[in-house]
N, C-alpha and C positions, 0 to 999 in steps of 0.2 A: 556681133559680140564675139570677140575669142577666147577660146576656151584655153588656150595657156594658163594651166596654175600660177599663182603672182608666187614672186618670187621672195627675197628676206628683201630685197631691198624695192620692192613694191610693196611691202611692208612697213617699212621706214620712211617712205614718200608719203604713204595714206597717214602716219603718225603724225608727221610735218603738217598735212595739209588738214589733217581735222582741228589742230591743237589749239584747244582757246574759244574752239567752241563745242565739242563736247570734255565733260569733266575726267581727267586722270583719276578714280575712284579709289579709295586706300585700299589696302591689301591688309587686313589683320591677324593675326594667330587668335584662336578661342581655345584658352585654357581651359574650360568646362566642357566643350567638345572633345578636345586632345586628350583628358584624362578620362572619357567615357568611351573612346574605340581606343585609346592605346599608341594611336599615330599624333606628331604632329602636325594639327591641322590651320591649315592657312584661307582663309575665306578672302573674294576677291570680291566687292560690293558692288558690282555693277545694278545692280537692284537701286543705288543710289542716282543713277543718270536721272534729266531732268523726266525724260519720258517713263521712268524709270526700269528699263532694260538697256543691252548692251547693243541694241539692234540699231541704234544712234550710228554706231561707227562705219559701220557698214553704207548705210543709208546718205548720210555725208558724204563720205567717200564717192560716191558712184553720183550723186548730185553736181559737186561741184567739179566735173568732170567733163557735164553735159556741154554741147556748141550753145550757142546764144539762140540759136533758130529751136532745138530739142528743148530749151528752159520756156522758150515761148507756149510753146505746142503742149506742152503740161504732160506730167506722168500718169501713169497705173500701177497699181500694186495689188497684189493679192496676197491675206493676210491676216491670221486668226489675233492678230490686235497688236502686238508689242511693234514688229516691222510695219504696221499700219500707222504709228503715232510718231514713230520714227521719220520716216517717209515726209507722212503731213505736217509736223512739227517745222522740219527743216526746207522743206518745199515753202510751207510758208515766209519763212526767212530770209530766201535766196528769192520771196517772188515768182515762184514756180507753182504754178497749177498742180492742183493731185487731185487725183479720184482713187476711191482704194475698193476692193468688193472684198466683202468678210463674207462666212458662212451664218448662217441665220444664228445657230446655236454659241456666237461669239461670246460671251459675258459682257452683259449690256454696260458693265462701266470702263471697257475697252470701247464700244462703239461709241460711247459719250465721250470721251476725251479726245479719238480719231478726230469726231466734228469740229469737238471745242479748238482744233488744231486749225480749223478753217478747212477740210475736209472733204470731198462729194464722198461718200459712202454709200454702195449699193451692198444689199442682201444677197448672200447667194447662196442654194446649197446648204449640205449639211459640214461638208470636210472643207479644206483646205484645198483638195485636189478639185473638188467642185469651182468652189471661188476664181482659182487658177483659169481652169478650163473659157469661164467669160470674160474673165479680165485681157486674157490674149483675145480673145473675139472683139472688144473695146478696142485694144488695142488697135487692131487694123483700121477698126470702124470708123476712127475718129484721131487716126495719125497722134496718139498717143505714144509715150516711151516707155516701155515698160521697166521697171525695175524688180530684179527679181528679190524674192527674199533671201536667199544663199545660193543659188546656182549659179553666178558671176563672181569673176576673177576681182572685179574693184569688192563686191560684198566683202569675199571670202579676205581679202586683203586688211581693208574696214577692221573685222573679226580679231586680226593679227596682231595688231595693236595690244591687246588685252594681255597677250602673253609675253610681249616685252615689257611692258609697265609689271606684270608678276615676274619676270624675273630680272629685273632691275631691283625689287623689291626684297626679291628674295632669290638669290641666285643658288642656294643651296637646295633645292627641291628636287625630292627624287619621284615625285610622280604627279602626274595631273589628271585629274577624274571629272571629264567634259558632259554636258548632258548633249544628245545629238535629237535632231527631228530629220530637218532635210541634209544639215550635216554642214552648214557653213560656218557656227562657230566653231567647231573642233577639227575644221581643215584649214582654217587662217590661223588656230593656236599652235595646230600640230606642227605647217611647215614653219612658225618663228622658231617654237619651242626645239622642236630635233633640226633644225640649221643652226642654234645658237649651243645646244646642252642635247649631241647625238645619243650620249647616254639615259635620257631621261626617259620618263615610260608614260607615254599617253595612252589612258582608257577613255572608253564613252562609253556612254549610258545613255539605255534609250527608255522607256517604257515598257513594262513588259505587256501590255494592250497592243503598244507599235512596235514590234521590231523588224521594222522593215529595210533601215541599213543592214543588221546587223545579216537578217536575212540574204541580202545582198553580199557582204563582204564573204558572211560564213558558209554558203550554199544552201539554205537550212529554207523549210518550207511553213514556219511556224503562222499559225494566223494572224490577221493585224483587225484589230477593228475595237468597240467598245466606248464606254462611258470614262476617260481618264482624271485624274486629279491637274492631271500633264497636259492639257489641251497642244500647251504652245508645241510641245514636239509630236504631238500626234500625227506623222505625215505618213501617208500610206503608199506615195513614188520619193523614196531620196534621191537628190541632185543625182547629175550623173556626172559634172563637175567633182565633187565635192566626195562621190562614191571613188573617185580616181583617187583621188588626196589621201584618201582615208586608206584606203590599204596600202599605199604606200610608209605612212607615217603614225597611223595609230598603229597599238599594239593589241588592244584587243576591245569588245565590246559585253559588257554586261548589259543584263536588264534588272529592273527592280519592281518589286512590287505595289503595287496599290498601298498597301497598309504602311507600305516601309517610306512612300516619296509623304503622304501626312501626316507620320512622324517626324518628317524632319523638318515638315513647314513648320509644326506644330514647338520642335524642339525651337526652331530659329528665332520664332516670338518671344516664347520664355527666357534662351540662352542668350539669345544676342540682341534681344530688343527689336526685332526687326523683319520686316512684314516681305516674304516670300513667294511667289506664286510656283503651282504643282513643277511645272519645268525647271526654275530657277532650283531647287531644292536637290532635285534628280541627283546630283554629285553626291551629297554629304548622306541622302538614305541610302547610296550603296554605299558609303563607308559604314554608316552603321548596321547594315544588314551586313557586312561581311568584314568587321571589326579584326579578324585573325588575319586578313591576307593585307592589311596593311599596317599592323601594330611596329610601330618605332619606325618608321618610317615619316619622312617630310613633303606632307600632300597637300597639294593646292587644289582647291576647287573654285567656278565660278557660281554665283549667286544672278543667274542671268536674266533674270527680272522679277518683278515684287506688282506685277498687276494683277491682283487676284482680287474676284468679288468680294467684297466686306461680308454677306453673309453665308456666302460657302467658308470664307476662312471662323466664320464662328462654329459651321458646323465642325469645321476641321477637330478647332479647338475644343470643344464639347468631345467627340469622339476621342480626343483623346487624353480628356480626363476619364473617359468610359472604362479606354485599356488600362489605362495605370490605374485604373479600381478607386479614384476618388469620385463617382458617381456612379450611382449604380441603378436600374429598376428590378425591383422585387416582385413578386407576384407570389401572397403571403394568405392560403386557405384558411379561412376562418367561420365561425357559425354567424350566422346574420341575427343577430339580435342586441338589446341597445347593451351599453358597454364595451364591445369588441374592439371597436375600433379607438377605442380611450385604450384600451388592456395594450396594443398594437403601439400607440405612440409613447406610451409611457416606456416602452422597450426604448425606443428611437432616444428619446432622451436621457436616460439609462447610460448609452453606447454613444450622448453626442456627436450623434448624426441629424443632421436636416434635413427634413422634409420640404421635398420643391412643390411634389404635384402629389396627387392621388384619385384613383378613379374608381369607383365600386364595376363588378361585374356579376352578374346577378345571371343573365340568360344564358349569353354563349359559354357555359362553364358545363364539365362531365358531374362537378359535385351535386350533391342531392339538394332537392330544389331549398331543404332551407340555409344551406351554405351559400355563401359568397366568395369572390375573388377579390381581393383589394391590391392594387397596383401601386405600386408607391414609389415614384421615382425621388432619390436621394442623395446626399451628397455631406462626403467626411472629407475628415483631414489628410486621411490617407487608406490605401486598399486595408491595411490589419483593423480599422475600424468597424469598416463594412463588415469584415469576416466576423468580426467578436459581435456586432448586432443579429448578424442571423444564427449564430451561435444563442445569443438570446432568447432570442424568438422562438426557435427550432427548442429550447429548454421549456418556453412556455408552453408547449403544445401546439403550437405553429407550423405546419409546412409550408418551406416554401423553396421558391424556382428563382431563380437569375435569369435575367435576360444576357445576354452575352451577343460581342459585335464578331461577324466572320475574321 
């Protein structure tokens, strides 16, 4: 494989050669975005592809590329799910064998649609670097091809694409805000984007659990490791392809925080209708976490996949009615004896707040043994609700505690 970075017009060949069979995705402005950081923001739907991530292009690309004797002989991949369905999907297509090894902790409705793709799937590992490490061992074992998931010139080419469809779309963009893991989408964005529009100013964004490009570009020795919302960028070795690209043509690399990447899954649903995964988001919560460094400005981001567990995204959602104060749990001292807990809800309806859940706590409590703790998980219209209720309560002779998310 050579490592020659593709060029724009290895970029315009992968365009040619994917076209008709992966989808041209809209590129739309969100006004409710744009007026909530102050930039206008341009969303780039790739979350829409059939596999639904951008990892389609890439994966194409480098497939139909292969000799007749390598489409025989079948691929491998290694791949915490989105490049795995990509892969499988389009292998199946072409007729092309695939086996893919994901790390055990994959979100099981990534390893279900891999298979559904026609699939061999093996377990491996906890990381991506794990899965990696046996999938080349496969590879030898069994005269396999491997494909990688961004550390190749056709991937990274693949990836390229995206940024001339956004700026055919919109040629007036003065920046682009990439999410990076091993760094092949925002090294196929970077060289269309700064060969076509030198002036333009590409960021990435990693996680701030992973920051392990940025480690690499910036010399920085931060830790990398953790529980993310980001799985799909959680990579703990960036390309070494793809770390050349990057400082050449990105201009710099943020991280974001846990709280800030499921708010913006959380915002995506609400604002745009539209179901996000932790990586796919990564662009738009560094916009909204740092709302001042790109106010009036014209920002594209990619939405670079929407496979996210159905019920991690509920907990998303849930947490973050938590923060915006339209649910809340209480923990509300009161004497245990009959009427308390009538005295309790008649507040709640008082204040037209609902009651979800409630739980007595009787033992593990410091109060004297004939008090109780009543838990009362709840939910208003909006946080000034909640507050005028415990305002209530707190009038009736009530103390009481908030639970509150880090």
């Amino acid at each position: 494989m050579t490592t020659r970075p593709p060029t724009i017009d290895d970029i315009r060949t992968a365009a040619t050669r994917i076209e008709g069979a992966v989808l041209r995705t809209p590129m739309l402005k969100s006004r409710t975005l744009s007026e909530i950081t102050g930039a206008e923001i341009w969303l780039k739907f790739e979350n829409l592809q059939f596999t639904a991530a951008y990892k389609e292009r890439g994966a194409l690309n480098k497939l139909l590329q292969l000799t007749d004797d390598e489409r025989r002989r079948g691929v491998i991949a290694a791949s915490a799910g989105n490049h795995a369905q990509a892969v499988a999907y389009h292998g199946r297509r072409l007729g092309i064998p695939v086996t893919i090894v994901m790390p055990t902790n994959t979100p099981t409705v990534k390893v279900m649609q891999t298979e559904e793709h026609g699939a061999r799937v093996v377990l491996h590992g906890e990381r991506f670097d794990d899965a990696y490490a046996l999938a080349r061992e496969m590879e030898g074992k069994e005269s396999l091809v491997f494909v990688h998931p961004f550390d190749d010139p056709a991937i990274v080419a693949g990836t390229g694409t995206i940024a001339l469809e956004m700026l055919a779309d919109m040629p007036e963009l003065d920046v682009l805000v990439i999410p990076i893991g091993g760094g092949g989408l925002i090294s196929g964005i970077g060289i269309a984007a700064k060969t076509l529009r030198p002036e333009i100013e590409v960021i990435g964004v990693e996680a701030e659990l992973y920051p392990s490009m940025k480690n690499v570009i910036d010399g920085t020795t931060t830790a990398i490791g953790g529980d993310t919302l980001a799985e799909g960028i959680a990579v703990k070795e960036p390309g070494h392809l793809t770390r050349r690209i990057i400082a050449e043509r990105v201009d710099r690399i943020e991280l974001v925080a846990e709280r800030d990447i499921e708010h913006a899954v959380a915002l995506l649903v609400a604002i745009e209708k539209t179901v996000v995964e932790g990586a796919g988001a990564a662009g738009l919560a560094l916009l909204l976490a740092q709302p001042e460094r790109f106010k009036g400005r014209k920002v594209g981001t990619v939405l670079c996949g929407g496979n996210i567990d159905t019920h991690l995204l509920a907990n998303v959602l849930i947490r973050e009615l938590v923060r915006c104060g339209r649910i809340a749990r209480l923990r509300i001292a009161a004497q245990d004896r009959p009427g308390a807990l009538a005295a309790i809800t008649a507040k709640f309806h008082e204040a037209g707040v609902n009651i979800i859940e409630t739980n007595h706590q009787r033992i593990f409590s410091r109060l004297p043994a004939k008090d109780t703790i009543i838990e009362v998980e709840c939910e208003a219209r909006d946080a000034e609700a909640i507050q005028a209720l415990i305002g209530r309560l707190e009038d009736a002779g009530f103390r009481v505690e908030r639970a509150e998310l880090d």
